[in-house]
Phi, psi and omega in degrees: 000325171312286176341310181315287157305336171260016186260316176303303175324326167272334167316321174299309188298313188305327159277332172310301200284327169316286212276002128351274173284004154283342176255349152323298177288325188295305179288338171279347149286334167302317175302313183262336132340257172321334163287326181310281224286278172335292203275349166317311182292324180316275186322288198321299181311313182249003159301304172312303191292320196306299184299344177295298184312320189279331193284322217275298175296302161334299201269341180291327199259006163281317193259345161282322165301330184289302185297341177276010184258354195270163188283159166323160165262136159301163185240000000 
């Protein structure tokens, strides 16, 4: 009868540790997930600053170039 009783008991214990390591992978899919996600915004956030930036230069040295064209100012 002993016998019995501890084979449920392991049985038990053995759906304890599945679903244990089912929720390991899980949350461990969640984890790389979130890393994804995280460096995807990343990459975006800084391609968007990059073009920002060149357009910024762009328009700073079109307009400097534009003022070195103009004749001298009088005295």
């Amino acid at each position: 009868m002993r016998a019995i009783a501890q084979g449920g008991r392991s049985g038990q214990i053995e759906l304890l540790v599945n679903y244990t390591a089912g929720d390991g992978f899980l949350f461990r899919q969640r984890a790389l997930a979130a890393i994804r996600r995280d460096l995807q915004l990343n990459v975006a956030g800084l391609t968007v600053a990059l073009l920002l930036s060149g357009l910024f230069s762009w328009m700073l040295a079109r307009g400097s170039s534009a003022q070195s064209q103009l004749p001298p100012k009088r005295q």
